[in-house]
PyMOL commands that place a pseudoatom at each C-alpha (Angstrom):
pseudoatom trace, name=CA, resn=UNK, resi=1, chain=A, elem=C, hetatm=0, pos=[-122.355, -36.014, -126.831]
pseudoatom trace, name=CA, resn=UNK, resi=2, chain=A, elem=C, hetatm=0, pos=[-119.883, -34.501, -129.325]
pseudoatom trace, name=CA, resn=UNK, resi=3, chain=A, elem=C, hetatm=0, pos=[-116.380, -33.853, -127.532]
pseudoatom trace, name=CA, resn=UNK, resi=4, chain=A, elem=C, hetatm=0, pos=[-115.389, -30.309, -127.440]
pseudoatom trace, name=CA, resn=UNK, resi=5, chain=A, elem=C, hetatm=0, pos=[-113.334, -28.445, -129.584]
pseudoatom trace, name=CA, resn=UNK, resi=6, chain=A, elem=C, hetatm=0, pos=[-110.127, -27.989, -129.332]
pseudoatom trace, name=CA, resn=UNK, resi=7, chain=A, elem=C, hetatm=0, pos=[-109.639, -23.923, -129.045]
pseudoatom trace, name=CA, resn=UNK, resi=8, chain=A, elem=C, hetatm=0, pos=[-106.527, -23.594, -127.899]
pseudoatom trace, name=CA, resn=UNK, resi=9, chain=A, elem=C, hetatm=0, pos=[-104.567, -24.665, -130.717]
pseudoatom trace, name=CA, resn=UNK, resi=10, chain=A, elem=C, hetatm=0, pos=[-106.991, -22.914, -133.161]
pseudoatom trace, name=CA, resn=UNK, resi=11, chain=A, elem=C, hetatm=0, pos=[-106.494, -19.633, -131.171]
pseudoatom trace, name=CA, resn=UNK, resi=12, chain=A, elem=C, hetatm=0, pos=[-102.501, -19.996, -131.912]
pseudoatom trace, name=CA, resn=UNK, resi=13, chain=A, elem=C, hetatm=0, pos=[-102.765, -21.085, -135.148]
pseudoatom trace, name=CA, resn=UNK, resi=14, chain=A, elem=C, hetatm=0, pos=[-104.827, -17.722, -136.103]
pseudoatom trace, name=CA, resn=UNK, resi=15, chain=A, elem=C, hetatm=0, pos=[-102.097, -15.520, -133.489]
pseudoatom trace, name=CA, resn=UNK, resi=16, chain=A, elem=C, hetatm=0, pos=[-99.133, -16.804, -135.871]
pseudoatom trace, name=CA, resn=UNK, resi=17, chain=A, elem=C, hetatm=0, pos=[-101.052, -15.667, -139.131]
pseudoatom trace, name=CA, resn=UNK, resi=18, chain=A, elem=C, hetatm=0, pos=[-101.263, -12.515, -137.524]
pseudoatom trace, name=CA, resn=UNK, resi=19, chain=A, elem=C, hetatm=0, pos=[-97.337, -12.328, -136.984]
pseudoatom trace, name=CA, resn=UNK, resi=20, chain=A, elem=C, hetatm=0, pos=[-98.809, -11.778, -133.104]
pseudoatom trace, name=CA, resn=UNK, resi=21, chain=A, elem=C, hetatm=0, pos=[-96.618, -13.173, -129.950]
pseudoatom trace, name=CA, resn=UNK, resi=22, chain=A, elem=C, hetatm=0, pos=[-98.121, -14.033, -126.857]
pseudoatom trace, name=CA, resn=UNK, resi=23, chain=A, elem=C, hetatm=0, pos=[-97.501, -10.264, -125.619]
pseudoatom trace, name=CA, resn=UNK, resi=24, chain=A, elem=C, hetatm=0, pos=[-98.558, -8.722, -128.479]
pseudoatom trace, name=CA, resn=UNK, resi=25, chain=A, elem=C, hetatm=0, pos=[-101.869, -10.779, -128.550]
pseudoatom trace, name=CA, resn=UNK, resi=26, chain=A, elem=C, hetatm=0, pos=[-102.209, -9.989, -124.746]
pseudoatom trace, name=CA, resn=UNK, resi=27, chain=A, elem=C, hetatm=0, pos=[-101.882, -6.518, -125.362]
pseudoatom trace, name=CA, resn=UNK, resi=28, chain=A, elem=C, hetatm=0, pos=[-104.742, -6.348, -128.528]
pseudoatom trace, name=CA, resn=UNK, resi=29, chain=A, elem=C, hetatm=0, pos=[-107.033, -8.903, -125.981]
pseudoatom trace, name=CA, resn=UNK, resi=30, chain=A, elem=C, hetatm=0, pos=[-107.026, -7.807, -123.018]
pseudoatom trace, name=CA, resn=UNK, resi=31, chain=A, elem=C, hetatm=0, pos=[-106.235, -11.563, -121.654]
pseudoatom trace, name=CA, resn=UNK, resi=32, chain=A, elem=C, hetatm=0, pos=[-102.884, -11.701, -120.045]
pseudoatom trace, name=CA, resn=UNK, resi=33, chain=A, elem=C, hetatm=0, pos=[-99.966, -13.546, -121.795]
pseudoatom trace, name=CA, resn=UNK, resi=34, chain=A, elem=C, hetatm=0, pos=[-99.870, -16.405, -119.353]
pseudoatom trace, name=CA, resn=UNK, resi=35, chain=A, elem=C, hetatm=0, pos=[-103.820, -17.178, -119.527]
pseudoatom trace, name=CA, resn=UNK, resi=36, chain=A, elem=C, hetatm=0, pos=[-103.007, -17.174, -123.366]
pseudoatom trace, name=CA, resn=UNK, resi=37, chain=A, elem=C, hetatm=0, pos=[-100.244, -19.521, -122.745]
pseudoatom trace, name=CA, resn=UNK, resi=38, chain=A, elem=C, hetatm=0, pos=[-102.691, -21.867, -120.856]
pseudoatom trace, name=CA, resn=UNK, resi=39, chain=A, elem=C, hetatm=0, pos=[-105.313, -21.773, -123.273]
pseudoatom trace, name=CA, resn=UNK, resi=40, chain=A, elem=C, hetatm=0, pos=[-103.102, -22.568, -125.909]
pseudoatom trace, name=CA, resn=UNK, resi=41, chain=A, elem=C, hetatm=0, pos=[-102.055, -25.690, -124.725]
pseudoatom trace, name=CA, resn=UNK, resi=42, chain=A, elem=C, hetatm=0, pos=[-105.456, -26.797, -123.710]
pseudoatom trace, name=CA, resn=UNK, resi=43, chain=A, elem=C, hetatm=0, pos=[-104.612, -26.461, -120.126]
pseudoatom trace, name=CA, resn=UNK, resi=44, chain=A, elem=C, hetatm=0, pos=[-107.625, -23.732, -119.346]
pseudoatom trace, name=CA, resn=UNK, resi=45, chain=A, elem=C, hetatm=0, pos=[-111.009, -23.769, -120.454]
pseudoatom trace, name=CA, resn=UNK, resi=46, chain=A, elem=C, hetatm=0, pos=[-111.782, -19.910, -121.190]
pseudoatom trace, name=CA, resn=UNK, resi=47, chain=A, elem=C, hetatm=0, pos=[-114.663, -17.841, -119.882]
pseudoatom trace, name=CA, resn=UNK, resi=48, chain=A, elem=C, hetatm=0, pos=[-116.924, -16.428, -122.855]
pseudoatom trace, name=CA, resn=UNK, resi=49, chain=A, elem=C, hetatm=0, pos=[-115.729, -12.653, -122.164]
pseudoatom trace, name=CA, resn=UNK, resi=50, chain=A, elem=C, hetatm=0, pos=[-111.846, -14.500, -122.947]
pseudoatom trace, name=CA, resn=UNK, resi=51, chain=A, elem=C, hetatm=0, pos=[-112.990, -15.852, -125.668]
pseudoatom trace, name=CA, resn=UNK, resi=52, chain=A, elem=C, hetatm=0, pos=[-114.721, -12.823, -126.593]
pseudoatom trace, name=CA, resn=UNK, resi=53, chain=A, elem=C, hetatm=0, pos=[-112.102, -11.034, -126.667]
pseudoatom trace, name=CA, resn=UNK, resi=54, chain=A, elem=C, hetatm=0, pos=[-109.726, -13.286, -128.121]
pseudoatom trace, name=CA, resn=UNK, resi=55, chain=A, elem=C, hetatm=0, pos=[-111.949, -13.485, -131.146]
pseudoatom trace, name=CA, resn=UNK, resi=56, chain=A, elem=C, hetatm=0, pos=[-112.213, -9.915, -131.493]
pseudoatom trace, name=CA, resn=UNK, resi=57, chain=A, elem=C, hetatm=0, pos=[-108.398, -9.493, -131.239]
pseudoatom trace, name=CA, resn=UNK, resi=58, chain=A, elem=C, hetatm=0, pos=[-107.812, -11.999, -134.047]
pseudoatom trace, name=CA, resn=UNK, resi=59, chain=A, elem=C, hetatm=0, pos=[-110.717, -11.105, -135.863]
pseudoatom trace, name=CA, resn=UNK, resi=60, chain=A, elem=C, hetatm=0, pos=[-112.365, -14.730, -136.007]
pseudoatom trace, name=CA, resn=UNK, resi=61, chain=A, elem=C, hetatm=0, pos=[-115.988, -15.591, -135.609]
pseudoatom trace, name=CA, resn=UNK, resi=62, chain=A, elem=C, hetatm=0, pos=[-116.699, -16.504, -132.521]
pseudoatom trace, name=CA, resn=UNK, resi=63, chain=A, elem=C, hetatm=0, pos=[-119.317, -19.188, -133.108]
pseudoatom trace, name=CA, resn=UNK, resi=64, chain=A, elem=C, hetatm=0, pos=[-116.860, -20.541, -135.847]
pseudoatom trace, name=CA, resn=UNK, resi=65, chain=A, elem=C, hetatm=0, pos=[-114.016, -20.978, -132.690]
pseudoatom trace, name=CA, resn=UNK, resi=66, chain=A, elem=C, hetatm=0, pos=[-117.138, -22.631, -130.718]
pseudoatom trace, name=CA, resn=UNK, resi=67, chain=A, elem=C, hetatm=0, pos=[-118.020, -25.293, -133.099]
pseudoatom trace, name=CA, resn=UNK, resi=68, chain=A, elem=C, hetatm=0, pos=[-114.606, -26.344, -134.319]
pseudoatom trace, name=CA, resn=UNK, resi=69, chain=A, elem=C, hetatm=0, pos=[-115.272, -25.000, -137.864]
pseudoatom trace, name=CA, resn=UNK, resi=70, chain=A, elem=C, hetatm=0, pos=[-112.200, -22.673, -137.917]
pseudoatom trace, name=CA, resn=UNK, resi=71, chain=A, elem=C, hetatm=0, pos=[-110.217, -25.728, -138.260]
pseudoatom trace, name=CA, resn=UNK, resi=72, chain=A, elem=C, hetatm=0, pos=[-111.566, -27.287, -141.052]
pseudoatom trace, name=CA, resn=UNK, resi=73, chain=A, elem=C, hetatm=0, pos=[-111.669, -23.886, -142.460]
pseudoatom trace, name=CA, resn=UNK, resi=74, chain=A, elem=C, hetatm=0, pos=[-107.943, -23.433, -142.349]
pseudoatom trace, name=CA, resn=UNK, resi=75, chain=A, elem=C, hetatm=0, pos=[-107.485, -26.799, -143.906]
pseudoatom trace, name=CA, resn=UNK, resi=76, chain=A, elem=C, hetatm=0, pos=[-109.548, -26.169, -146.702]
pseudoatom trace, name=CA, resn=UNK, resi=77, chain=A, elem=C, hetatm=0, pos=[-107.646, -24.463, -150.196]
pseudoatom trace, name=CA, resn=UNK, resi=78, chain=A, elem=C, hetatm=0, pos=[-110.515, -21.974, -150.938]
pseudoatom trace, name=CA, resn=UNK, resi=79, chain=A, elem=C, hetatm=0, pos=[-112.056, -20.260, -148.125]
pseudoatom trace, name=CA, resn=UNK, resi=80, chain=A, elem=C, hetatm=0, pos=[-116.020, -19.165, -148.626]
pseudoatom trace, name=CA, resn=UNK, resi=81, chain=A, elem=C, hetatm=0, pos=[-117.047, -16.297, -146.383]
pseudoatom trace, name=CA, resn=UNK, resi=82, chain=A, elem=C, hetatm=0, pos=[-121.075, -16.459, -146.947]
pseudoatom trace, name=CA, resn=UNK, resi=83, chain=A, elem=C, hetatm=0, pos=[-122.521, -13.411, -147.580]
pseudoatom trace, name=CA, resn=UNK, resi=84, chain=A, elem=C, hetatm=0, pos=[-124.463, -13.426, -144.021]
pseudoatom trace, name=CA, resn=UNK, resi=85, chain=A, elem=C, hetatm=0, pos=[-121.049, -13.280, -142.264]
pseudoatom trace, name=CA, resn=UNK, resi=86, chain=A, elem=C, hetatm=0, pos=[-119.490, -10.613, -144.391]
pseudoatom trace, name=CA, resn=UNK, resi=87, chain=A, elem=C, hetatm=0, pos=[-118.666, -7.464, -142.004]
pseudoatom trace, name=CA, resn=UNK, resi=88, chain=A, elem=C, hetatm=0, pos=[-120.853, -4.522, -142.779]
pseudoatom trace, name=CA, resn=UNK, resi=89, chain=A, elem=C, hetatm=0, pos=[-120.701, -0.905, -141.330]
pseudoatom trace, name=CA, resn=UNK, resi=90, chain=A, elem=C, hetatm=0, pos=[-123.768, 0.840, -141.564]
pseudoatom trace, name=CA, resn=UNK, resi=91, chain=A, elem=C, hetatm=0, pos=[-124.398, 4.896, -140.944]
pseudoatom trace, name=CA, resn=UNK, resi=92, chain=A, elem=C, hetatm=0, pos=[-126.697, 5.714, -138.308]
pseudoatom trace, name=CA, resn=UNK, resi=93, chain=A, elem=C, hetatm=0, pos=[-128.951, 7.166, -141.189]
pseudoatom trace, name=CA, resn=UNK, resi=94, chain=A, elem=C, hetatm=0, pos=[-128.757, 4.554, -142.955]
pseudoatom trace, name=CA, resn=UNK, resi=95, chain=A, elem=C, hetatm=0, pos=[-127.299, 6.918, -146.199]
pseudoatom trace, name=CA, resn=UNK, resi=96, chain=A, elem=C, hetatm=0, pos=[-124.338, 4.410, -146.306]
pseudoatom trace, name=CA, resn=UNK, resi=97, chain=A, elem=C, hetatm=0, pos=[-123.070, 0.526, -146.110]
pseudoatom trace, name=CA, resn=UNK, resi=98, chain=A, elem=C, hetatm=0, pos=[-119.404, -0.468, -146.513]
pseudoatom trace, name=CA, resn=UNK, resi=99, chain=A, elem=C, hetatm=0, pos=[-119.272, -4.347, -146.460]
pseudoatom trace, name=CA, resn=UNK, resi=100, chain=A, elem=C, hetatm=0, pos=[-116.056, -5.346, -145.517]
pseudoatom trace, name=CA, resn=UNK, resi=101, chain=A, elem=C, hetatm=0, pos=[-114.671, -7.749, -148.188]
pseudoatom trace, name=CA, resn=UNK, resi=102, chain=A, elem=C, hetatm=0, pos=[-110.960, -7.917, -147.264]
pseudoatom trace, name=CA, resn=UNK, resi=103, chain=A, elem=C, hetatm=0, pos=[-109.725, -10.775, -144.851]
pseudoatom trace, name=CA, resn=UNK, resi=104, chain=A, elem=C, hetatm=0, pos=[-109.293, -9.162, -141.258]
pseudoatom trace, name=CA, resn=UNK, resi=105, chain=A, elem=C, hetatm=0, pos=[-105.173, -10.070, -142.074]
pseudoatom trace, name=CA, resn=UNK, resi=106, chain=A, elem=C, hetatm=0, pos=[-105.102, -7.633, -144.405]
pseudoatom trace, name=CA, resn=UNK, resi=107, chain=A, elem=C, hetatm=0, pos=[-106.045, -4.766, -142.189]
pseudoatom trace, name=CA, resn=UNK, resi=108, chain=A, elem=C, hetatm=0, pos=[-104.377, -1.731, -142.099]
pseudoatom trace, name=CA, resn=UNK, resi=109, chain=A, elem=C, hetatm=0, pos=[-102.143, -2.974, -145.057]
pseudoatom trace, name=CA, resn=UNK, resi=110, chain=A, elem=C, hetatm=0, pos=[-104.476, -2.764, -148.065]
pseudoatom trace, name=CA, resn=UNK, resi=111, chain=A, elem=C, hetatm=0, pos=[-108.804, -2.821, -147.274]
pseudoatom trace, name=CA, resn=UNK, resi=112, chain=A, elem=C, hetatm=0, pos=[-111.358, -3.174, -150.005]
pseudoatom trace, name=CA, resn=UNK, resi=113, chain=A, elem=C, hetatm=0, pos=[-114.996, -2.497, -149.515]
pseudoatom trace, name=CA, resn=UNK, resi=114, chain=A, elem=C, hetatm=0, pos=[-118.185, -2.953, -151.395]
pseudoatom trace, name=CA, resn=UNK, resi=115, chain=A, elem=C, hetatm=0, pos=[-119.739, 0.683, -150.987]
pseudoatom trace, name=CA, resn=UNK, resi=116, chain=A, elem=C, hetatm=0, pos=[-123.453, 1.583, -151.536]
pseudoatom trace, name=CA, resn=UNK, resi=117, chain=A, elem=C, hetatm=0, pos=[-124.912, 5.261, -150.931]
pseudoatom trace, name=CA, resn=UNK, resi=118, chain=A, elem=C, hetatm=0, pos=[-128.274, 6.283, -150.676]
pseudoatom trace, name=CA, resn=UNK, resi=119, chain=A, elem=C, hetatm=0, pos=[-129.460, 9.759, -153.084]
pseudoatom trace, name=CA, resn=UNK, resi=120, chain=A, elem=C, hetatm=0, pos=[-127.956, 12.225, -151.596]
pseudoatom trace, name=CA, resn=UNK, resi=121, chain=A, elem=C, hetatm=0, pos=[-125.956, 10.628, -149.030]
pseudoatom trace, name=CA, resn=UNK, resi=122, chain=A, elem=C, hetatm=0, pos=[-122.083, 11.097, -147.832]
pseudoatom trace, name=CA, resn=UNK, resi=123, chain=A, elem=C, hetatm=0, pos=[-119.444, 8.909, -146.867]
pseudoatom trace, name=CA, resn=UNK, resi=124, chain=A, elem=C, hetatm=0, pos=[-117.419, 11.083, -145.495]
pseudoatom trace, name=CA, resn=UNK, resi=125, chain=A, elem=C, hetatm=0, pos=[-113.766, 10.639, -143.692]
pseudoatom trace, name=CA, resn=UNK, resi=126, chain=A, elem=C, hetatm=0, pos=[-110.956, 11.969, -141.534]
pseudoatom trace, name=CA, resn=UNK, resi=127, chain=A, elem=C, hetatm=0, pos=[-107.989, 11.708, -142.476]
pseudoatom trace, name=CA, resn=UNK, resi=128, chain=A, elem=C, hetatm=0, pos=[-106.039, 8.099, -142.628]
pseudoatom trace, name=CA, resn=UNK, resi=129, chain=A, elem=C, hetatm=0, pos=[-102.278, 7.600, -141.910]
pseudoatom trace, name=CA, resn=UNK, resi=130, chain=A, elem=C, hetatm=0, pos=[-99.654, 9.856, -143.980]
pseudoatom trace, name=CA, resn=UNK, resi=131, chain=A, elem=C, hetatm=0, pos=[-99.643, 8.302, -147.389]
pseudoatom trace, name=CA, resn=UNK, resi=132, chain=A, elem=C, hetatm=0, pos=[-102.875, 5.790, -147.695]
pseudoatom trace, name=CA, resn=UNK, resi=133, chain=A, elem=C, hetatm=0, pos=[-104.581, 6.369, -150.984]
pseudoatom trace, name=CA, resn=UNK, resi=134, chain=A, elem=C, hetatm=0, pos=[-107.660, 5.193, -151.801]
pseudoatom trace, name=CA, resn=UNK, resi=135, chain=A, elem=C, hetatm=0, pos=[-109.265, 3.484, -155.005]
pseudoatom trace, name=CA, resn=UNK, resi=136, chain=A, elem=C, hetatm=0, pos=[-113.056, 3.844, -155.902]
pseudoatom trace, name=CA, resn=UNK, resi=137, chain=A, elem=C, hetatm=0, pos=[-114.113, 1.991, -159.388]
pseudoatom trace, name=CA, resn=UNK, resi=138, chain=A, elem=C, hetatm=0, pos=[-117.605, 3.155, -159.583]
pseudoatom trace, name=CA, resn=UNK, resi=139, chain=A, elem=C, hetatm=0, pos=[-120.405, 0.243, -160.219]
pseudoatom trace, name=CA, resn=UNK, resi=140, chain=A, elem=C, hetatm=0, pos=[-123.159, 2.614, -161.446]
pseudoatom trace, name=CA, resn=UNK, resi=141, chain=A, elem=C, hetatm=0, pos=[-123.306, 6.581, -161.553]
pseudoatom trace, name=CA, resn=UNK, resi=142, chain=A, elem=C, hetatm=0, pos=[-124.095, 9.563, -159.269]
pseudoatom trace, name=CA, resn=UNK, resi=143, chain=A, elem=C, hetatm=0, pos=[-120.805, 8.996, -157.512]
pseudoatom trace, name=CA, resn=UNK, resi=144, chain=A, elem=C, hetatm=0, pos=[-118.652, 12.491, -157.078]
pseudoatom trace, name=CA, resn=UNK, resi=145, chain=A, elem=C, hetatm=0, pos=[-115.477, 12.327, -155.228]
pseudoatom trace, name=CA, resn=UNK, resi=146, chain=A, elem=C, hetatm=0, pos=[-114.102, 14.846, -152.808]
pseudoatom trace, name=CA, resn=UNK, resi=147, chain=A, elem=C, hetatm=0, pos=[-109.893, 14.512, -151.766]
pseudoatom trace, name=CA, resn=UNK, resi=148, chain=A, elem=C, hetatm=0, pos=[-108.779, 17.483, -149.654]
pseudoatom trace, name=CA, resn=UNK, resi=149, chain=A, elem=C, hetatm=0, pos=[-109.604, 20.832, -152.270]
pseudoatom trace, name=CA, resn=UNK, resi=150, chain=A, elem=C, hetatm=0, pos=[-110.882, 19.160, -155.558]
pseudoatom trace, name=CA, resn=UNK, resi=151, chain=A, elem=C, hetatm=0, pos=[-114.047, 17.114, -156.228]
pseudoatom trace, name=CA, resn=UNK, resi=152, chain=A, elem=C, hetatm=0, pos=[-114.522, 14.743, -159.213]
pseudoatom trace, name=CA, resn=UNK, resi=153, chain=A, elem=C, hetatm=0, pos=[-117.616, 12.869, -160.681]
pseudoatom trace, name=CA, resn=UNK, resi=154, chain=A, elem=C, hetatm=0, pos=[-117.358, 9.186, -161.643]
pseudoatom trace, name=CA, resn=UNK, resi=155, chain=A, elem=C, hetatm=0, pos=[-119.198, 7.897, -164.669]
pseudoatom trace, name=CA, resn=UNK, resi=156, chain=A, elem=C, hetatm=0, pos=[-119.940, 4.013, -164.301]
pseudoatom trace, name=CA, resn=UNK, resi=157, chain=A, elem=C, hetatm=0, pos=[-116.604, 1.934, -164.539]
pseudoatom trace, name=CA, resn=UNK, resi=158, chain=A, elem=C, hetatm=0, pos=[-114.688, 4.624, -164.097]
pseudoatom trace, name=CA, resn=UNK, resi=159, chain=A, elem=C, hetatm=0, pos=[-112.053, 4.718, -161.389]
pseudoatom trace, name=CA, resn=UNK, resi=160, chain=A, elem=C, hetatm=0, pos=[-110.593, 7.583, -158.886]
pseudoatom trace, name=CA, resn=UNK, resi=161, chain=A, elem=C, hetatm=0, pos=[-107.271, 7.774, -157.114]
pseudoatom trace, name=CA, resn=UNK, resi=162, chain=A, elem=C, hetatm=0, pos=[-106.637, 10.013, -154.694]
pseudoatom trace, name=CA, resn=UNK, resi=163, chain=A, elem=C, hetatm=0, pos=[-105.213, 10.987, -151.502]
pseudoatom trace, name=CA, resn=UNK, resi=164, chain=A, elem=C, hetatm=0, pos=[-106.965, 9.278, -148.381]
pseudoatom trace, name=CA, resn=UNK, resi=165, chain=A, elem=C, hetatm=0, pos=[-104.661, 11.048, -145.738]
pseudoatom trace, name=CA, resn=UNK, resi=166, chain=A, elem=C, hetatm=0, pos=[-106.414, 14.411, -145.918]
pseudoatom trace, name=CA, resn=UNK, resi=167, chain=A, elem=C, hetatm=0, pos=[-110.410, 14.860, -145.597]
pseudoatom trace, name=CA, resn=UNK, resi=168, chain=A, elem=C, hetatm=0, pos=[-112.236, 13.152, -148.058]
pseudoatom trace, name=CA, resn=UNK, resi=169, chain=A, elem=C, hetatm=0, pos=[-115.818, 11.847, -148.746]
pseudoatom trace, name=CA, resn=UNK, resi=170, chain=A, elem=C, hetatm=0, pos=[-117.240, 9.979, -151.239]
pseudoatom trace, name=CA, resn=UNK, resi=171, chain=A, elem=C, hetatm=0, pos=[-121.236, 11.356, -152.442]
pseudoatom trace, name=CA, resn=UNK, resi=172, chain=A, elem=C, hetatm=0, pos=[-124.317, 9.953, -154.451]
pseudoatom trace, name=CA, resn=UNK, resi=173, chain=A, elem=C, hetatm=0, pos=[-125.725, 13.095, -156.220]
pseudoatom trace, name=CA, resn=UNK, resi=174, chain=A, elem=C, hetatm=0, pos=[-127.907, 10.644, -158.217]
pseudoatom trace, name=CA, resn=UNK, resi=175, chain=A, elem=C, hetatm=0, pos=[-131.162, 9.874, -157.721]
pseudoatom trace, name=CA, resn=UNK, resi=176, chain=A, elem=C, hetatm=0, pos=[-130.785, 5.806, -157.194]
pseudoatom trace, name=CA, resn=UNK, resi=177, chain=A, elem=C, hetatm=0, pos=[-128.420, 4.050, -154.633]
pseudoatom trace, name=CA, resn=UNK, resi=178, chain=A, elem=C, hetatm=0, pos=[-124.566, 4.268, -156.270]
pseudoatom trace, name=CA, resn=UNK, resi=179, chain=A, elem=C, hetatm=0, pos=[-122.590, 1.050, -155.469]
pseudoatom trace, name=CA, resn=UNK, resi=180, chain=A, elem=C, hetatm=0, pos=[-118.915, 0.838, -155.710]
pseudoatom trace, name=CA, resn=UNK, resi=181, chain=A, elem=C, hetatm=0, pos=[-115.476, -1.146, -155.296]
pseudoatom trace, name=CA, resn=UNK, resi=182, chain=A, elem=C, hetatm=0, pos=[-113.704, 0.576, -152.793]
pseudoatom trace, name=CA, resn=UNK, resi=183, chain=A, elem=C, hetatm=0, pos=[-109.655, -0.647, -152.266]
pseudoatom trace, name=CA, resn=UNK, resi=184, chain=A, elem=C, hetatm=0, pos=[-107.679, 1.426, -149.870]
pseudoatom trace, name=CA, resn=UNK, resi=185, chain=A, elem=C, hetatm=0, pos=[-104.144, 1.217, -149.850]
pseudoatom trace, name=CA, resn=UNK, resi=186, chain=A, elem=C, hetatm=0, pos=[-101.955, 2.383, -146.655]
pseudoatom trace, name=CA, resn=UNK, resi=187, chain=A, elem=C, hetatm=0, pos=[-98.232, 3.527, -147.256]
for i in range(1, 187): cmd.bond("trace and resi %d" % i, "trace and resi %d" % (i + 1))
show_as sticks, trace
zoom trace
């Protein structure tokens, strides 16, 4: 029977990339600072709703944590993230799909995206933080972007710039799917 893995120091290796203390990892998790404290020294064996959580917190596969792969992983000089276990965010209508190809460190610093829109369909957003701009290099055409007042069409290749912290939306009025690079930048 293969031993178990080691979690604990896994689990504080990925809070420290995050610049996260025990508090501030408490606070994101749910799990309170001293259970963190425990489980990083390998002197509790967490639940699978801690865990859960933890790995939600931090952003880390869970099944990665399980089998021990998130330490080789963080050895390793190039990390792979296979195209199954890239994020995706879907629309309910399925007009949309963002797939999420920043590292979860990155987050709310600077975000890219892989964006593809159905014929006729809208991304469309509030508001982001004062300042964020947002980048969209357009893949193919049909893409027309929209940035508080003014609306612009992209021709394949092409790239917009505008202001992400008004309303904004991003539309295929093509008649094939419209894929694109999306990189948003927060101030």
């Amino acid at each position: 029977m293969a031993a178990a893995p080691e979690i604990g120091p896994i689990i504080q290796r990925a809070r420290k990339a995050r610049h996260l203390t025990l508090e501030g990892l408490a606070g994101v998790s749910g799990v309170s600072r001293s259970m963190l404290s425990q489980i990083e020294r390998g002197e509790s064996n967490p639940t699978f709703a801690v865990l859960w959580g933890l790995t939600q917190a931090l952003k880390i596969d869970l099944s990665e944590l399980i089998s021990g792969e998130m330490a080789q992983a963080e050895s390793r000089a190039i990390d792979i993230v296979t195209a199954p276990l890239t994020p995706e965010i879907k629309s309910p209508d399925g007009a949309w799909r963002l797939r999420i190809l920043s590292p979860p460190s990155m987050s709310g610093r600077v975000e890219w995206y892989e964006v593809e829109i159905a014929p006729g369909g809208r991304l469309k957003s509030s508001p982001h933080q004062p300042g964020t701009h947002e980048h969209l290099t357009a893949q193919s055409e049909g893409l027309m972007v929209h940035s508080g007042g003014s609306e612009q069409g992209l021709k394949q290749g092409e790239t917009a710039r505008y202001r992400a912290d008004v309303e904004h939306a991003i539309a295929n009025v093509g008649d094939a799917p419209a894929r694109a690079l999306l990189t948003v930048v927060y101030d």
